[in-house]
C-alpha positions in Angstrom: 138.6 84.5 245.2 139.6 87.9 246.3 138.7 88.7 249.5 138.7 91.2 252.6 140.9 90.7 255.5 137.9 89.6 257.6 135.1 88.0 255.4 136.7 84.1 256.7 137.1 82.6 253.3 138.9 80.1 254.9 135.9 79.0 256.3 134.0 79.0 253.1 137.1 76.6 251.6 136.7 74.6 254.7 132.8 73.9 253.8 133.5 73.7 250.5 135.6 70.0 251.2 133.2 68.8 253.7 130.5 69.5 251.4 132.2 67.6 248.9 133.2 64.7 251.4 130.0 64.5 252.2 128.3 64.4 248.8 130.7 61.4 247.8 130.0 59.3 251.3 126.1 60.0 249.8 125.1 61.8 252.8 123.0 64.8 253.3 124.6 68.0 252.1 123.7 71.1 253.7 122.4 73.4 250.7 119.8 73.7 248.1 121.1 71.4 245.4 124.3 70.0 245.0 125.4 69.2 241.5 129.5 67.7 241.5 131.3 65.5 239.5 133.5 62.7 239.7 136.9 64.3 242.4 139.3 62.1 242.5 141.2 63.6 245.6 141.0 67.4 247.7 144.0 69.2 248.5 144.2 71.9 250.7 146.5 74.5 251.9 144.7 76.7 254.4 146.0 78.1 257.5 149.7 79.1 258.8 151.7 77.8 261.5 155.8 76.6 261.9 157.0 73.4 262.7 159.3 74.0 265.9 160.4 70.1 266.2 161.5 69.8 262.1 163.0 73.2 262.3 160.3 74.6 259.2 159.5 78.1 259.5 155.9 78.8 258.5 156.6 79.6 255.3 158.7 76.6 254.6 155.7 74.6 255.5 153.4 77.0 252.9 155.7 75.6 250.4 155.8 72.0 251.1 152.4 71.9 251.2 152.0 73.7 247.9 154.3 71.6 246.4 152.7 68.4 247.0 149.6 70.4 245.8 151.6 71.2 242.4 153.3 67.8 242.1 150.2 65.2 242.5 146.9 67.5 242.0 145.1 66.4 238.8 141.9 67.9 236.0 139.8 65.7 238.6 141.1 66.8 242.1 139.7 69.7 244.3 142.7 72.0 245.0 142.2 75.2 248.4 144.2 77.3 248.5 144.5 80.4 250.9 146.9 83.2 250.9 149.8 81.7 249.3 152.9 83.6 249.5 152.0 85.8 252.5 155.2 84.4 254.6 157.5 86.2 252.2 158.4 89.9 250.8 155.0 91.1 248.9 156.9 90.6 245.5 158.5 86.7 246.2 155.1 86.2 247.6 153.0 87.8 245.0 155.1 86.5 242.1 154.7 82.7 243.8 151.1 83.0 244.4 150.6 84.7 240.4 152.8 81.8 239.4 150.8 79.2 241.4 147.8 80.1 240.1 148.8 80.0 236.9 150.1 76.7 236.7 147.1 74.7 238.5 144.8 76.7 235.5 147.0 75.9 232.7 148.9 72.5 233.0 146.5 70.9 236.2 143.0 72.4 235.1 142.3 71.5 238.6 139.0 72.8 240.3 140.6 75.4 242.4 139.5 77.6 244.9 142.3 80.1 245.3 142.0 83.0 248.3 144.3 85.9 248.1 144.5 89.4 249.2 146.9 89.9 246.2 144.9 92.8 244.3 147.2 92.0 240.9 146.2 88.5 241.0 142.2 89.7 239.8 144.3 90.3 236.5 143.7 86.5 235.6 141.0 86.1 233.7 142.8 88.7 231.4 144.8 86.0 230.4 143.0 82.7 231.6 140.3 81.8 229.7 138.9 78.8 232.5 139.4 81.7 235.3 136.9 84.2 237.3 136.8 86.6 240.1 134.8 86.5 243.1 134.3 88.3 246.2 133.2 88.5 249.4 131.1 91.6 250.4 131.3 94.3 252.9 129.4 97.2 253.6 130.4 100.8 255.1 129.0 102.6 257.9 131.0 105.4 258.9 134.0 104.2 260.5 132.3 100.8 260.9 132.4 97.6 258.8 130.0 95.0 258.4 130.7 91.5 256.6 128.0 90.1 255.0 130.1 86.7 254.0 128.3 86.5 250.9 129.6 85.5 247.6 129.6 87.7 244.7 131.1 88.2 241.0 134.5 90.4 240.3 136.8 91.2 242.7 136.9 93.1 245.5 137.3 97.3 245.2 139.1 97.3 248.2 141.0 95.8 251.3 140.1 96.4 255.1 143.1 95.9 256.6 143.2 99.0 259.0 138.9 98.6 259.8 139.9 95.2 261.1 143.0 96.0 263.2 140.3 98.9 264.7 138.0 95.6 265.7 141.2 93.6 266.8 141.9 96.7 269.4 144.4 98.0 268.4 144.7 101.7 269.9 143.1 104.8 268.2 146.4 106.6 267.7 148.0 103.5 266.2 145.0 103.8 263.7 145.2 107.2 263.4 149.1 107.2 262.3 148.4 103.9 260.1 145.6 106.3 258.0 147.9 108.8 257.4 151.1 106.7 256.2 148.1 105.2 254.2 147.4 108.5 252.7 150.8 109.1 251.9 151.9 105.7 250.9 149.1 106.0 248.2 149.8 109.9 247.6 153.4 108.7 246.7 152.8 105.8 244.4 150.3 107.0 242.3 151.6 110.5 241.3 155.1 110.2 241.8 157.2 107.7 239.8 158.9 105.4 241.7 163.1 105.9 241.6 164.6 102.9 240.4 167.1 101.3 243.5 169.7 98.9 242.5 168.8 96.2 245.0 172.8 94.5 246.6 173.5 91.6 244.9 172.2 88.2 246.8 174.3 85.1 247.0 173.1 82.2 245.8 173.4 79.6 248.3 172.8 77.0 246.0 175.2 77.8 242.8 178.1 76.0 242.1 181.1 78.4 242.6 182.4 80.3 239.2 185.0 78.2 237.7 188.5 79.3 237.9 189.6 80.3 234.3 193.1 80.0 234.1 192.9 76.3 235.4 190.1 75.5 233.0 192.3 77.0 230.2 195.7 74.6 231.1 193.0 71.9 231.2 191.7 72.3 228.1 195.0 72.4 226.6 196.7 69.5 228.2 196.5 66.0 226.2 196.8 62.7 228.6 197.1 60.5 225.7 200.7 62.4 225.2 201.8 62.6 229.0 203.6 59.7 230.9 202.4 59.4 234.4 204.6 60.8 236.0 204.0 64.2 234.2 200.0 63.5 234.8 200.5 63.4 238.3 202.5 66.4 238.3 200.0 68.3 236.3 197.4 66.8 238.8 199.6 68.5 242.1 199.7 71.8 239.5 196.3 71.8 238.4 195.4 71.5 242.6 197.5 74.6 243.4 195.9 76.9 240.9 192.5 76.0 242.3 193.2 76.6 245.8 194.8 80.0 244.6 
């Protein structure tokens, strides 16, 4: 579901599973007619806040959240999700979002509900068959917006990110200067080809260290079967010092 910045889909997610709750307790569900199959189990990840006392940053908790999604969802369960990856750069978060997608389609086929801003992710149904686009709509008046909260096919034409900072209260010249980096931000992408940067190489904080080659070449040349062990525990004290060289 691609959506405007102000159209609360989270709310429509949220009825969505009390609807559903509902329907399966057999009680009276709030719409016209009500036709759902056999869920074995809703997940949801909607909403963003840390975790001060475990030390979890608020995306860390995004993650843990989507991963129990990912790692116990199944073709019966109900999966909501909204605005994964936002906590992140726009490509990590864009590229784990695309991916998450993606994989509750293809190897879940979970019924999914997933709310994004992401404009790439309406690509899709190019590519997933069991996939479609909706919106929620908005109509113009001048410098005003109205949201009508209704659902419609295809994705959205557009986002309304600086019409709802303007409702917020943020300050007219904020606004104003926002509009024009706006302007050029989209001058700049779409007629002039972006430079290619070589981004600084990132340390992986989780690779084991590059092995030392000069050690790993004595090892693979020494033969235990032909050393006393004396001479193996001197190779040993050796074989130390060249790795803390």
């Amino acid at each position: 579901m691609h959506h405007q910045l102000l159209s609360t889909p989270n709310l429509l997610l949220d009825q969505l599973d009390h609807f559903l709750l509902l329907a399966h307790i057999g009680s009276f569900v709030p719409a016209t007619s009500v036709d759902i199959g056999p869920i074995d189990r809703i997940f949801t990840r909607i909403g963003s806040s840390d975790d001060l006392a475990g030390g979890r940053s608020t995306f860390m908790v995004e993650m843990t959240e989507t991963a129990n999604i990912l790692n116990n969802a199944s073709d019966k369960s109900l999966v909501l999700m909204d605005e994964i990856g936002r906590g992140t750069s726009t490509f990590d978060g864009l590229s784990l979002a695309w991916a998450c997608a993606t994989y509750l389609s293809k190897t879940l086929s979970s019924y999914t509900l997933f709310a994004t801003h992401y404009f790439e992710l309406t690509q899709l149904p190019e590519t997933l068959k069991n996939v479609d686009n909706v919106h929620l709509t908005a109509t113009e008046h001048g410098d005003k917006i109205l949201f009508q909260h209704q659902v419609q096919p295809g994705p959205a034409n557009q986002s309304y990110g600086l019409q709802v900072a303007q409702l917020a209260g943020v300050p007219k010249s904020v606004i104003k200067d926002a509009k024009q980096i706006l302007t050029e931000l989209e001058r700049s992408s779409s007629s002039t080809p972006t430079k290619s940067i070589p981004a600084p190489e990132q340390v992986d904080l989780f690779s084991a260290p590059p092995p030392n080659s000069k050690a790993m070449e004595s090892l693979a040349d020494f033969n235990p079967d032909e050393s006393t062990p004396r001479q193996a525990l001197e190779y040993l004290y050796q074989l130390k010092s060249m790795l803390d060289s």
